[in-house]
C-alpha positions as CSV (number, residue, x, y, z in Angstrom):
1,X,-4.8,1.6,7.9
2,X,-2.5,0.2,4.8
3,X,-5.5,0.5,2.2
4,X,-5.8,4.1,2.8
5,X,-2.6,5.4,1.3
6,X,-3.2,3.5,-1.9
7,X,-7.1,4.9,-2.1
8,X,-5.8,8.5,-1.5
9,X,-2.8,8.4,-3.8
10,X,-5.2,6.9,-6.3
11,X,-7.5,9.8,-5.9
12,X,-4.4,12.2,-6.5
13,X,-3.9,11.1,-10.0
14,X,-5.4,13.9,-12.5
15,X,-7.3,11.2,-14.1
16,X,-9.6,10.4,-11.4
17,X,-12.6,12.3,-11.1
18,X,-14.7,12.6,-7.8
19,X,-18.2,14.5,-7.9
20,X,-20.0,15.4,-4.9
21,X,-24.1,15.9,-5.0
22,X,-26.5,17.8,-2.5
23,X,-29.3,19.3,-3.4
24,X,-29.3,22.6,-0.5
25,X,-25.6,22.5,1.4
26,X,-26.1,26.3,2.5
27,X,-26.9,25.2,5.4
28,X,-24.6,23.9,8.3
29,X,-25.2,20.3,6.7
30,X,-24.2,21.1,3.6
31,X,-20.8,22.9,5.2
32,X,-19.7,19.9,7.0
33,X,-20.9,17.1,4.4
34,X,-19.6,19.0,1.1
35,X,-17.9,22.6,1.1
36,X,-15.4,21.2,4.0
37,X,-14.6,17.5,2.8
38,X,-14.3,19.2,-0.6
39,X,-11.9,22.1,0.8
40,X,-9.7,19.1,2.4
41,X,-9.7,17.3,-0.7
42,X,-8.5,19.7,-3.3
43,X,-5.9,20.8,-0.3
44,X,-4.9,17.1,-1.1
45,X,-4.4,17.7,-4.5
46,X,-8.2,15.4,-5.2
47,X,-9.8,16.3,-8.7
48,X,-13.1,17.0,-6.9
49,X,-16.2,19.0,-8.2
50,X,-19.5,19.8,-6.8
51,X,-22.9,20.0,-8.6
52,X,-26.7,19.9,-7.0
53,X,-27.7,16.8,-9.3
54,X,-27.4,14.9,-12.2
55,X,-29.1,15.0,-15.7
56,X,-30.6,11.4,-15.9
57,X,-33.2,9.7,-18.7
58,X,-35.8,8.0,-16.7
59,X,-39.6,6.6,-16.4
60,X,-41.5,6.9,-13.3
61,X,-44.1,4.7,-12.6
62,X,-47.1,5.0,-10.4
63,X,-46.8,2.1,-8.3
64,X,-42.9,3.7,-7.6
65,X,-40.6,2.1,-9.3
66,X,-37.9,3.6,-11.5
67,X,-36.6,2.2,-14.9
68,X,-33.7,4.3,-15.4
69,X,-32.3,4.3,-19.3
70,X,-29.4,6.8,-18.4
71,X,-27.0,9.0,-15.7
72,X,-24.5,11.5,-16.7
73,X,-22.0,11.5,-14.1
74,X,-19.9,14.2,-15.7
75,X,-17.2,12.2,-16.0
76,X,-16.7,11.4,-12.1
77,X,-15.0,7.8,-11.5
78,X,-16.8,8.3,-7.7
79,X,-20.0,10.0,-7.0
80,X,-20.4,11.0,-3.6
81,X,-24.7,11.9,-2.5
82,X,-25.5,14.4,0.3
83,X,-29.1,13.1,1.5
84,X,-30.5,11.3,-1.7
85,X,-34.6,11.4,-0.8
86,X,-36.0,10.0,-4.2
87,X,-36.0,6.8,-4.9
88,X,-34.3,6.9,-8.5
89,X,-31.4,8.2,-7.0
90,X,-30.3,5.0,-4.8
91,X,-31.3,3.0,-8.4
92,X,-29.1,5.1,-10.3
């Protein structure tokens, strides 16, 4: 695929930043969705981090909606989600 080799070299340079989330990945889930990929990944020379979520400003409402005022992202040019389940997250 020619656009791969130009994603992943992008990915190598020390400026980019990419954060994986998941809430529990101690179980064989979270092995093949985070700890592996991310074990590939820095073998590739990939600044890659993992953290279980993300500090965010936000109002819930009752009727479920989300306004959402801010994320931190820690930086991260991609955020990559193990099994989002609230709604705010896929706003975000």
């Amino acid at each position: 695929m020619p656009g791969v080799g130009l994603k992943l070299s992008k990915m190598r340079d020390d400026n980019f930043k990419v954060l994986l989330l998941g809430g529990n990945v101690d179980d064989g889930c979270g092995f093949y969705r985070i700890h592996e990929p991310m074990r590939v990944a820095l073998d590739y020379g990939i600044n890659v981090e993992y953290d279980d979520g993300l500090d965010s400003d936000a109002l819930l409402y009752p009727d479920g909606s989300v306004d959402i005022n801010s994320v931190d992202y820690h930086g991260a040019d991609l955020v990559v989600f193990q099994r989002p389940v609230t709604p705010g997250v896929y706003e975000a």
